[in-house]
N, C-alpha and C positions, 0 to 999 in steps of 0.2 A: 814553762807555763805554770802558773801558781794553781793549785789546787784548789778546788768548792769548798767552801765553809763548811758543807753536809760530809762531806769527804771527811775534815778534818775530826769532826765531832765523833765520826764511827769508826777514825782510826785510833781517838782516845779510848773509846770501849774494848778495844782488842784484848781480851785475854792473855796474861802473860806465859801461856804454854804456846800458843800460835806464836806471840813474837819472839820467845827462845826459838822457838822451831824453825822462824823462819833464817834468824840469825845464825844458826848452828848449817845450816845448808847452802850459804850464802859461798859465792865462788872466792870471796877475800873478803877474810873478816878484820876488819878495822880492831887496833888497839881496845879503843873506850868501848868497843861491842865485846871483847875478850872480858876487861874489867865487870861488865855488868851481866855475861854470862856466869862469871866464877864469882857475883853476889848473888847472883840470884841462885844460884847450884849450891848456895850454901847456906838453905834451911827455908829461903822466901819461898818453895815450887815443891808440888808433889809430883817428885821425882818418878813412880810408878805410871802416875797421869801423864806425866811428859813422855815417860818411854813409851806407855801405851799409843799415845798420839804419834810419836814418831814412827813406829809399827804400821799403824793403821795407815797412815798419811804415805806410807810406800819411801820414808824418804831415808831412811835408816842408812844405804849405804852411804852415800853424801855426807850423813852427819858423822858416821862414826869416821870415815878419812879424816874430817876434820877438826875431830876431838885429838884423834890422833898428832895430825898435821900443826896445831896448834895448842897443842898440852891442856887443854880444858880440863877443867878439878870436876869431873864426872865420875859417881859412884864408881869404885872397880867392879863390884858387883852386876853396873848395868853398861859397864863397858865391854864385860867379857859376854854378857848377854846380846848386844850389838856386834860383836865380833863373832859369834858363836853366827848371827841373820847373816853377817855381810860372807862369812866364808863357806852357807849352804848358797846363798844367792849366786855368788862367784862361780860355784860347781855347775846350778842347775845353767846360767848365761853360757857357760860353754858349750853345755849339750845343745841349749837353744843354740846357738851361731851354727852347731853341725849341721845341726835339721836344717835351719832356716836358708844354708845355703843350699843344702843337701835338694830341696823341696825346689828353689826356685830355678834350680838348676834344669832339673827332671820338666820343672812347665816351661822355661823355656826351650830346652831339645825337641818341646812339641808343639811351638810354635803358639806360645802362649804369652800374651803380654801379661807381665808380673808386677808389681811392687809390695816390697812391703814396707808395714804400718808397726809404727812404734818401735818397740822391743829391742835388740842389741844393734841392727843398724842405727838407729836414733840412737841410743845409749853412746854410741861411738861418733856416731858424727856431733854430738852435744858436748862431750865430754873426753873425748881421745880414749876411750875403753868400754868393754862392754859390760863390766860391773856395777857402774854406775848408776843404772836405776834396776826396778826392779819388776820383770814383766812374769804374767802368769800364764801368758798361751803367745803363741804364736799366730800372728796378724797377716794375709796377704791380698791384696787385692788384686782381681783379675777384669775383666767384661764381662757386664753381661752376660755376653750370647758365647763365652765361653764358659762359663761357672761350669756346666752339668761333665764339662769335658775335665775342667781343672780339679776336681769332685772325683772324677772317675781315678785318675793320678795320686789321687791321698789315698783311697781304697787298697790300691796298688802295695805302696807303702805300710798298711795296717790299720789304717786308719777308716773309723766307723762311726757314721753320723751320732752326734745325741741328740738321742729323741726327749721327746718333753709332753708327758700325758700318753704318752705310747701310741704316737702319730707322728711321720717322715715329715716334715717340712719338704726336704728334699723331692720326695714325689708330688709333693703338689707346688712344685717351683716356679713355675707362669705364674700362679695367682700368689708366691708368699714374696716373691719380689719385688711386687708391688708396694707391699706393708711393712717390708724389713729391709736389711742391710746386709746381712751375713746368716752362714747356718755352719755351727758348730761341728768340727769333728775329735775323737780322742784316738790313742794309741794307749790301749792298754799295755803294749810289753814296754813301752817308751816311757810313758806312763805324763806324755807330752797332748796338750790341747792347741788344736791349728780353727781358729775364725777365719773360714775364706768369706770376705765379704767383694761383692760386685758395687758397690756404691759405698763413698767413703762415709756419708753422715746422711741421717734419714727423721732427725726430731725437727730440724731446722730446716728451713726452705735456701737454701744454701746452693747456688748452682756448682757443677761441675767443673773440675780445674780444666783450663784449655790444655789442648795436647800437644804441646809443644816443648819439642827437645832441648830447649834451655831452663824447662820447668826441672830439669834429674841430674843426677849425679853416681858417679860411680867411685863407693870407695872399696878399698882394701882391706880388708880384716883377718890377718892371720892366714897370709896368703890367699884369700877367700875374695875374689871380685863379689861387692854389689849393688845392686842400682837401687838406688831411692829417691827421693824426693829431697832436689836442692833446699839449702839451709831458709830461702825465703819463703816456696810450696810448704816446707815441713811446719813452721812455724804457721801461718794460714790454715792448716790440717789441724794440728795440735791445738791451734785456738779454738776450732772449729767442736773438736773435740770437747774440748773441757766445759765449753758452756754448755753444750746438751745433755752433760751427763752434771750441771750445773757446780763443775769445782769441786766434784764431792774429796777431791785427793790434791793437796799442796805438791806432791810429786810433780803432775800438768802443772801447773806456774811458777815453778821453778827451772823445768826442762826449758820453758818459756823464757822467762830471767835470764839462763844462760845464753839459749840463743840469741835473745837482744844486745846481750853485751858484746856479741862478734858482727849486728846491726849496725851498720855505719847511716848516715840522713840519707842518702840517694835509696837506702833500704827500707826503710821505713815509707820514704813518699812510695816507692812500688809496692810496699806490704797495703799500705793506703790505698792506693789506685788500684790494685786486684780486688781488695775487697769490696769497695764501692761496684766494682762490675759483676761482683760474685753475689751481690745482695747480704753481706756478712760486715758490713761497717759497723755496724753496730756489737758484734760479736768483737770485733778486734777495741772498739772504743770502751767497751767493758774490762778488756783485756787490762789495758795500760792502765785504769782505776782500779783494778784486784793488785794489781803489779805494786802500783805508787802505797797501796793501804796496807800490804804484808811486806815489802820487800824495800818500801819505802825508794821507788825508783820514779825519779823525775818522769812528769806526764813530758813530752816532746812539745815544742812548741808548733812542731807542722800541726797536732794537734785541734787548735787552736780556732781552724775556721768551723771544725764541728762542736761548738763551744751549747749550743744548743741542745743538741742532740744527749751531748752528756748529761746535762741535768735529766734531762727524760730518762736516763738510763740510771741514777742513783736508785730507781725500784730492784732492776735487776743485780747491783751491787749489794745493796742491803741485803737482799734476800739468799745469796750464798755467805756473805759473810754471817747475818742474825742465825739462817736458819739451818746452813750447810755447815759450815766451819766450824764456828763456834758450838756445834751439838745439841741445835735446838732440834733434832728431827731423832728425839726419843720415838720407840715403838710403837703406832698407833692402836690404841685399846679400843676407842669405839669407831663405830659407822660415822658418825658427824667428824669427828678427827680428822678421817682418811681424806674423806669429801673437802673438808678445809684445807688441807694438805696436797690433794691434787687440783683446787680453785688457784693457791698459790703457785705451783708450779707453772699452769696453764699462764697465770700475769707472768710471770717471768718470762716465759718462751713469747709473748705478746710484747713487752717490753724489746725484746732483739729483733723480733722483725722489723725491719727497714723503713713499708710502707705499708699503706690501709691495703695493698694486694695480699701481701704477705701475711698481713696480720689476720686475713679471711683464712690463707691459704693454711695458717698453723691451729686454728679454730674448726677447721674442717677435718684434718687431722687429728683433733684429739676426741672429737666428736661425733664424726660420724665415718671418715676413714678406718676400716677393719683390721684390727691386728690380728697378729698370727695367733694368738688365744681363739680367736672368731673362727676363724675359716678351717680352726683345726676342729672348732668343737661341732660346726654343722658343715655338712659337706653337702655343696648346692650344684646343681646341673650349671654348664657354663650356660646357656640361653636365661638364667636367672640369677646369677653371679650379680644382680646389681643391687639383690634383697641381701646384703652384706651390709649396705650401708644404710638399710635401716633396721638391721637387726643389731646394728652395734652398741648402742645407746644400751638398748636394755639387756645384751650379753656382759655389760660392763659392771648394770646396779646388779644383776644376777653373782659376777662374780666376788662385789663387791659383802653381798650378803651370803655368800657363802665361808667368805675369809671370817664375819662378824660374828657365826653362828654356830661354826665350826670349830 
């Protein structure tokens, strides 16, 4: 399927630190992309900026295998600098894979349904290792109506909620489940962070994977059974992801990238067909435009009936490329900034809802829907639990002027 003329014109803007970066992480790097990495590494690119971005972008192990793997004329100064990330990252993946089977182990003995999210099972089943990305806590999803039980099991273990403003999330859990996704716990002598969250995604009106036993997978990790989310779930998850956190990390569409590459057509029409029933078509049709514009990967031509729909969607493209990626989203100095800053995001998340339902439903959300900031900072009798959502609005410009003036 040939690409938008708008496509093309914003994939000549690309900064050439994003397109080394994205080159250097690429699962097989072509010849003439080797040649025009070892010109550009030779005086055209601030080498510091590029590492910096590789760091940041999370994608560091990826690149330096392949610097390695492919003899790239990268400073030895920032090569031993990447080796020095990939071989603490490699340490910390291990302790993760202990815990993470260690933990899912303990909730299922107690009759806990488990998954987990991201981290060294993704790493492995994306990549055949668990080095290969680089995670910072450990992710597990449980139900609902078992969280306070699954909660009580990290405790067990050492693990102690963080709090935030010096108020439990955890004890006011009926009403913060409503407005989040997860509540953080840490191990100080571990010195490990576990997000148990009960709902995979909560910025996007996104429905619930169906529960169905061909949606998982059980792999093997260093004699370690574990179950996750099959390679087409994982992918629909990980998209799911990265839009709402709006792309801020090349790492998400790369982990992406790869797994499209072991996507055969019968995959893609079912990654299709879930999303149009999961209300996220539009989350996966942004997808394959961030893909085609960094990674330069053919739009599919099943594509092609939502031919519509994509132009609608060049807002939400632009706006992680202009404003995410390329580093337009410097530190907001004043009050008029921020407010422009979150008017943009709000179009963006408006641009992926699907329909005018959705597009009410992510406006209610950002507007008068109560977050956990709210319900921690005033504590309301439940028979009046419903003055949350109009107190939110102006908990927001309160808190908004308190960041401005402070």
């Amino acid at each position: 399927m040939k690409p938008f003329i708008k496509l093309e014109e914003l994939k000549l803007k690309q900064p050439i630190e994003i397109k080394t970066i994205a080159i250097l992480s690429k699962k097989e790097i072509k010849q003439e992309e080797i040649v025009f990495l070892n010109t550009v590494l030779n005086g055209k690119i601030d080498i510091e900026k590029l590492y910096q971005n590789i760091i940041y972008h999370k994608i560091f192990p990826i690149v330096y295998k392949n610097i390695e793997r492919y003899s790239i004329k990268f400073p030895d100064i920032y090569i031993e600098k990447l080796k020095k990330e990939y071989k603490n990252n490699s340490l910390k993946m291990m302790l993760f894979l202990g815990e993470t089977a260690s933990l899912l182990s303990q909730l299922e003995e107690n009759n806990i349904e488990v998954i987990p999210l991201k981290g060294v099972s993704t790493s492995y089943q994306i990549y055949g290792n668990i080095d290969s990305r680089k995670s910072c806590d450990i992710d597990i999803l449980v139900k609902e109506d078992e969280f306070l039980k699954a909660a009580s099991i990290l405790k067990n273990n050492g693990y102690v909620e963080i709090i935030y403003d010096g108020k439990s999330a955890e004890k006011d859990f009926e009403q913060i489940k409503k407005v989040s996704h997860h509540i953080s716990y840490h191990n100080v002598k571990k010195r490990i962070d576990v997000e148990l969250h009960w709902k995979k995604i909560i910025s996007l009106n996104i429905k619930e994977y169906e529960k169905n036993i061909n949606n998982f997978e059980v792999i093997e990790i260093n004699g370690k059974s574990i179950k996750m989310f099959n390679k087409i779930e994982n992918f629909l998850y990980l998209a799911s992801h990265g839009a709402k956190h709006s792309w801020s990390l090349l790492e998400w569409l790369n982990d992406l990238n790869y797994i499209l590459a072991c996507i055969d057509k019968k995959g893609i029409e079912e990654i299709l067909e879930k999303a149009e029933k999961r209300g996220c078509i539009n989350v996966i049709l942004q997808l394959f435009m961030m893909l085609y514009l960094i990674y330069d990967v053919e739009i599919p031509d099943e594509l092609k009936k939502y031919e519509k729909r994509i132009e609608k969607l060049y807002y939400a493209v632009e706006y992680v490329i202009n404003f995410v990626i390329m580093g337009k989203k410097d530190k907001e100095d004043s009050f008029n900034k921020s407010q422009k800053t979150t008017l943009l995001k709000i179009k963006y998340y408006l641009s992926l809802a699907d329909n005018i339902k959705d597009k009410i439903i992510v406006l209610n959300k950002y507007l008068f829907v109560p977050r956990v900031d709210d319900i921690k900072s005033i504590k309301l009798n439940k028979n009046i639990k419903f003055l949350y959502y109009i107190i939110r609005p102006f908990g927001y410009i309160i808190r908004k002027l308190k960041k401005l003036f402070c």
